[in-house]
C-alpha positions as a Markdown table, in Angstrom:
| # | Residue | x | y | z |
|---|---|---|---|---|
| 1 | Unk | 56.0 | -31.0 | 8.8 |
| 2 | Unk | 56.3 | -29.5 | 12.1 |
| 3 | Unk | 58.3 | -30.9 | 14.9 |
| 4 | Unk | 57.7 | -31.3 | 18.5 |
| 5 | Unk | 57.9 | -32.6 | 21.5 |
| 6 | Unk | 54.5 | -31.4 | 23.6 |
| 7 | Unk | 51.5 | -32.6 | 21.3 |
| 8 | Unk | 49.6 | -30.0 | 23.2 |
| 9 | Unk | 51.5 | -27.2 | 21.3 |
| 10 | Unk | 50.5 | -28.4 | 17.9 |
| 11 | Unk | 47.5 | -27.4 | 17.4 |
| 12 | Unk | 48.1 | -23.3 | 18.4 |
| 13 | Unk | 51.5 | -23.7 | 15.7 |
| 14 | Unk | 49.2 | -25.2 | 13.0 |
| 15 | Unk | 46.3 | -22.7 | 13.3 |
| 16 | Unk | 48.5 | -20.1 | 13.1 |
| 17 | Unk | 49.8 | -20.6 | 9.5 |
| 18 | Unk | 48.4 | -18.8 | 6.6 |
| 19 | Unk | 46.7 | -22.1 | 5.4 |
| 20 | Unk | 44.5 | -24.6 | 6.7 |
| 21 | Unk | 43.4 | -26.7 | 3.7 |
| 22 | Unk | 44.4 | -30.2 | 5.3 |
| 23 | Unk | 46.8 | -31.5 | 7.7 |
| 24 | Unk | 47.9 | -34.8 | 8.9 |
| 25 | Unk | 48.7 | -36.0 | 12.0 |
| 26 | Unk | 51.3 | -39.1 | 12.7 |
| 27 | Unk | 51.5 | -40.9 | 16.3 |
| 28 | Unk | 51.0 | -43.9 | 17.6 |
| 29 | Unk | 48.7 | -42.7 | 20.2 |
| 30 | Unk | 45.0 | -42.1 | 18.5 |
| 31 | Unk | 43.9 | -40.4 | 21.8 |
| 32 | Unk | 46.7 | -37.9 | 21.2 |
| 33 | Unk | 45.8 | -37.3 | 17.4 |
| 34 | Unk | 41.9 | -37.1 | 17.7 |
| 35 | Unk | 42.2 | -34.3 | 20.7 |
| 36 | Unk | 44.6 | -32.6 | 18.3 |
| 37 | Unk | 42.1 | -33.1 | 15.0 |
| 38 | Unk | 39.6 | -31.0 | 17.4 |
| 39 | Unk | 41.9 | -28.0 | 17.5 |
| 40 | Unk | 43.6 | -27.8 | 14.4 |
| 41 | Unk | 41.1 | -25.4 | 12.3 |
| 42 | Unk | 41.5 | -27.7 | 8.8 |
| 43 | Unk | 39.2 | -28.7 | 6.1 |
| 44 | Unk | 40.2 | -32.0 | 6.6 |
| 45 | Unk | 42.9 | -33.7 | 8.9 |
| 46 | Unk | 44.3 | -36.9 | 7.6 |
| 47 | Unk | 45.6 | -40.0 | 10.8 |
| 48 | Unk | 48.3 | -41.7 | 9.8 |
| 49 | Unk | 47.7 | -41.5 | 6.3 |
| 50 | Unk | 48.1 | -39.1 | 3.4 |
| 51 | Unk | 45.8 | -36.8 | 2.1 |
| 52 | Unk | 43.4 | -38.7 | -0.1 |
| 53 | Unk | 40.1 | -36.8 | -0.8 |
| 54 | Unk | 37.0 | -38.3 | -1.2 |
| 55 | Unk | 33.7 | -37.3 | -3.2 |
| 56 | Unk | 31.5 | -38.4 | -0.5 |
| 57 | Unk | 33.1 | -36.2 | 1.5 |
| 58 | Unk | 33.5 | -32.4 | 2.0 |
| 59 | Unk | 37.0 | -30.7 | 0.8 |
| 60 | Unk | 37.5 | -27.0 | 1.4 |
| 61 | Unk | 39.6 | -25.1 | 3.8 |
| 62 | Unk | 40.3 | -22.4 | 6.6 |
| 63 | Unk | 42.0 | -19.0 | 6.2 |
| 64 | Unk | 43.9 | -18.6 | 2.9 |
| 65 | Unk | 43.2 | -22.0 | 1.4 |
| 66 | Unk | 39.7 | -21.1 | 0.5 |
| 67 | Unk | 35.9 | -20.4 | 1.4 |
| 68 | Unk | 33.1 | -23.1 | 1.3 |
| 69 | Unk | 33.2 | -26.6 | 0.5 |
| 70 | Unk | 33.6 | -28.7 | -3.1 |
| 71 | Unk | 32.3 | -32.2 | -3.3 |
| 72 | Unk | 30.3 | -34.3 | -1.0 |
| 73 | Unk | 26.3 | -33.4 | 0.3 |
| 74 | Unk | 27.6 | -29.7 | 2.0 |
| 75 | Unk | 28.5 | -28.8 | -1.8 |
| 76 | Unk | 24.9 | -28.9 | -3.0 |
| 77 | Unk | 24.3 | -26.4 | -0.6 |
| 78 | Unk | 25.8 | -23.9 | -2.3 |
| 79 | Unk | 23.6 | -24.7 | -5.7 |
| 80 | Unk | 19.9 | -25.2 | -4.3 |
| 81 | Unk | 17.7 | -23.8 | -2.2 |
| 82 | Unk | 15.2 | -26.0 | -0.1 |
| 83 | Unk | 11.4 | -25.6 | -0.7 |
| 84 | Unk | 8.5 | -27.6 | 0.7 |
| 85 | Unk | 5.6 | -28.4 | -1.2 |
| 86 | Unk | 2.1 | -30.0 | 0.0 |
| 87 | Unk | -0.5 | -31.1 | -2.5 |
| 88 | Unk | -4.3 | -32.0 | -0.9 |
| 89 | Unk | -5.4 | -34.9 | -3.2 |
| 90 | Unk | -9.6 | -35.2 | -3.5 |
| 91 | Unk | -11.7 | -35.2 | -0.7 |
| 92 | Unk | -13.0 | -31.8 | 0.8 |
């Protein structure tokens, strides 16, 4: 948990740890926490709740907490590879 008393300094504090696999941000002022959800370079950032992952969604993180994404429609990416196909049926 990090302290503070200017919001605006949050963001530069939490990018500049090691990790950045989630975060959460607590206030009672949502304009204040989705400016700072923006800037802080997370895989996910949590308002006013804990972290809860989701399948339909994305989880991976920044820096040291990991490379790529697990889980959700960005995941498939990793294990396909898109190809079109067209087919003429009869007629010349």
């Amino acid at each position: 948990m990090l302290a503070y008393d200017d919001p605006e300094e949050l963001a530069g504090r939490a990018n500049g740890l090691e990790y950045g696999l989630a975060a959460s941000i607590w206030t009672d002022d949502l304009s204040t926490a989705h400016r700072l959800a923006a800037r802080i370079r997370a895989g996910a950032v949590f308002i006013n709740m804990i972290h809860v992952p989701d399948a339909a969604t994305t989880w991976g993180g920044y820096r040291a907490s990991g490379w790529g994404r697990e889980m959700g429609p960005y995941a498939i990416d990793a294990y396909t590879e898109v190809k079109g196909v067209w087919t003429h049926l009869g007629g010349a």
